[in-house]
C-alpha positions in Angstrom: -16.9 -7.1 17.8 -15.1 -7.7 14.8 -16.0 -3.9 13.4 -14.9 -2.7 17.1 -11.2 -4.6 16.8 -11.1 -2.8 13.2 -11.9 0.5 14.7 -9.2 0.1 17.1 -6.2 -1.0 15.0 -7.2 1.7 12.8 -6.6 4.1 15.7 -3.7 2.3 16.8 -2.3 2.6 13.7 -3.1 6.1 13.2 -1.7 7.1 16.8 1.3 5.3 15.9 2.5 7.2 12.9 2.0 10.3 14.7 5.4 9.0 16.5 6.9 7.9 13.5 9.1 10.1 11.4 8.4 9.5 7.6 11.7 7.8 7.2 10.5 4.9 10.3 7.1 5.0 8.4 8.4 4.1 5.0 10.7 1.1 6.7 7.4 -0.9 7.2 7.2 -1.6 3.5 9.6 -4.6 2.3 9.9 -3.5 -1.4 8.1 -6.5 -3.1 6.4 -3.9 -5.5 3.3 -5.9 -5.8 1.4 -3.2 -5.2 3.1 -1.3 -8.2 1.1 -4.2 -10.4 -2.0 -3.1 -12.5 -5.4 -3.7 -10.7 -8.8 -4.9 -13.3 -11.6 -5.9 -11.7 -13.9 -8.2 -12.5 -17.5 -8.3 -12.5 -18.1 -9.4 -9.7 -16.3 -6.4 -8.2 -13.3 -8.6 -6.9 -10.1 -7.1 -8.0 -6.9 -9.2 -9.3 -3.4 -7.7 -10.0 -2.4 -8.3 -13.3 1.3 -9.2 -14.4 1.6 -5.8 -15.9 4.2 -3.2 -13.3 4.5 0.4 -13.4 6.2 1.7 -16.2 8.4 3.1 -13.6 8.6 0.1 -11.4 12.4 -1.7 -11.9 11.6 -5.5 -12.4 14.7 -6.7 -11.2 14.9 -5.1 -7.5 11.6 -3.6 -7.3 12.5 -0.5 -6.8 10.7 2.9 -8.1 12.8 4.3 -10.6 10.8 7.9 -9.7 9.9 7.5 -6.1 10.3 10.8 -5.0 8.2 12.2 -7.8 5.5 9.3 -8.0 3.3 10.9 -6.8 3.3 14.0 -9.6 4.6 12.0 -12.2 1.2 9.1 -11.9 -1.9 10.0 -11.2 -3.0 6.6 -10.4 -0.1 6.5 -7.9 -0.9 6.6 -3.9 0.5 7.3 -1.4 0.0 4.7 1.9 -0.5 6.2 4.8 -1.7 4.9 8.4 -5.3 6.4 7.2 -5.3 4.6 3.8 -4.1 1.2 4.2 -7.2 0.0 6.1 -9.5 0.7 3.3 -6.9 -0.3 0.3 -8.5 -4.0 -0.4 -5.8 -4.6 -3.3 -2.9 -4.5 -1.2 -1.5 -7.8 -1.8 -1.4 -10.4 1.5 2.0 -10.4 1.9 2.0 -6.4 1.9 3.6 -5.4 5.5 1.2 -2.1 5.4 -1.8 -4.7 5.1 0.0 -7.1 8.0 -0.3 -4.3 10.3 -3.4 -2.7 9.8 -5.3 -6.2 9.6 
Protein backbone atom coordinates (compact mmCIF):
# COMPACT_ATOMS: atom_id res chain seq x y z
CA UNK A 1 0.00 0.00 0.00
CA UNK A 2 2.70 2.17 1.08
CA UNK A 3 4.63 1.71 -2.53
CA UNK A 4 0.96 2.41 -4.18
CA UNK A 5 0.53 6.01 -2.02
CA UNK A 6 4.27 6.71 -3.34
CA UNK A 7 3.38 6.03 -6.81
CA UNK A 8 0.59 8.35 -6.53
CA UNK A 9 2.07 11.44 -4.99
CA UNK A 10 4.70 10.97 -7.44
CA UNK A 11 2.14 11.44 -10.13
CA UNK A 12 0.44 13.99 -8.34
CA UNK A 13 3.33 15.78 -8.12
CA UNK A 14 4.36 15.34 -11.60
CA UNK A 15 0.79 16.35 -12.91
CA UNK A 16 1.01 19.31 -10.81
CA UNK A 17 4.01 21.01 -12.24
CA UNK A 18 2.70 20.60 -15.53
CA UNK A 19 0.37 23.55 -14.29
CA UNK A 20 2.91 25.35 -12.68
CA UNK A 21 4.97 27.94 -14.50
CA UNK A 22 8.77 27.66 -13.40
CA UNK A 23 8.51 30.83 -11.43
CA UNK A 24 5.29 29.10 -9.02
CA UNK A 25 7.62 25.90 -9.10
CA UNK A 26 10.61 27.57 -7.72
CA UNK A 27 8.26 29.41 -4.83
CA UNK A 28 8.01 25.92 -3.10
CA UNK A 29 11.53 26.10 -1.95
CA UNK A 30 12.02 28.36 1.35
CA UNK A 31 15.81 29.15 0.70
CA UNK A 32 17.34 27.40 3.83
CA UNK A 33 20.29 26.19 1.44
CA UNK A 34 20.72 23.02 3.29
CA UNK A 35 20.72 21.32 0.41
CA UNK A 36 23.67 23.46 -1.00
CA UNK A 37 25.70 21.55 2.03
CA UNK A 38 28.38 18.77 1.04
CA UNK A 39 26.98 15.14 1.16
CA UNK A 40 29.77 12.07 2.41
CA UNK A 41 28.54 8.99 3.00
CA UNK A 42 29.34 6.59 5.27
CA UNK A 43 29.78 3.05 5.11
CA UNK A 44 26.91 2.00 5.76
CA UNK A 45 25.57 3.88 2.80
CA UNK A 46 23.70 6.46 4.93
CA UNK A 47 24.50 9.91 3.85
CA UNK A 48 25.10 13.05 6.25
CA UNK A 49 25.49 16.70 5.18
CA UNK A 50 28.59 18.13 6.25
CA UNK A 51 29.07 21.78 7.48
CA UNK A 52 30.90 22.53 4.37
CA UNK A 53 28.34 25.05 1.63
CA UNK A 54 28.83 25.63 -1.90
CA UNK A 55 31.51 27.78 -2.71
CA UNK A 56 28.87 29.75 -4.30
CA UNK A 57 26.21 29.46 -1.54
CA UNK A 58 26.03 33.14 0.52
CA UNK A 59 26.15 32.05 4.29
CA UNK A 60 24.40 34.83 5.55
CA UNK A 61 20.97 34.69 3.50
CA UNK A 62 21.35 31.58 1.76
CA UNK A 63 21.12 32.61 -1.33
CA UNK A 64 23.11 31.31 -4.64
CA UNK A 65 25.41 33.81 -5.60
CA UNK A 66 25.28 32.03 -9.40
CA UNK A 67 21.76 30.71 -9.51
CA UNK A 68 21.09 31.21 -12.84
CA UNK A 69 24.27 29.61 -14.03
CA UNK A 70 24.45 26.69 -11.36
CA UNK A 71 23.77 24.49 -13.19
CA UNK A 72 26.87 25.15 -15.88
CA UNK A 73 29.01 26.60 -13.53
CA UNK A 74 28.86 22.93 -10.90
CA UNK A 75 28.65 19.80 -12.14
CA UNK A 76 27.58 18.36 -8.92
CA UNK A 77 24.79 20.90 -8.94
CA UNK A 78 20.96 19.61 -9.61
CA UNK A 79 18.35 20.82 -10.58
CA UNK A 80 14.86 19.72 -8.44
CA UNK A 81 12.25 18.94 -10.42
CA UNK A 82 8.74 17.21 -9.66
CA UNK A 83 10.56 13.94 -11.16
CA UNK A 84 13.74 14.16 -8.94
CA UNK A 85 12.70 15.08 -5.62
CA UNK A 86 11.12 11.62 -4.91
CA UNK A 87 14.29 9.83 -5.36
CA UNK A 88 16.78 12.59 -3.73
CA UNK A 89 17.20 10.85 -0.09
CA UNK A 90 19.62 13.84 1.03
CA UNK A 91 17.18 16.41 0.84
CA UNK A 92 17.18 17.55 4.31
CA UNK A 93 13.58 17.11 6.45
CA UNK A 94 12.78 20.39 6.63
CA UNK A 95 13.28 20.69 2.66
CA UNK A 96 9.64 21.92 1.28
CA UNK A 97 10.41 19.83 -2.15
CA UNK A 98 10.77 16.75 0.32
CA UNK A 99 7.43 17.90 2.34
CA UNK A 100 5.60 17.64 -0.74
CA UNK A 101 6.66 14.72 -2.45
CA UNK A 102 6.66 12.62 0.89
Amino acid sequence: MKVAAAFVMRVAIQSAHKVMTQDEWEAICQGCGACCFEKKIDGQGIIHTTAIPCRHLNIHDRSCRIYPQRLQAEEDCIKLTPKNITELSWLPECCAYRKIAN
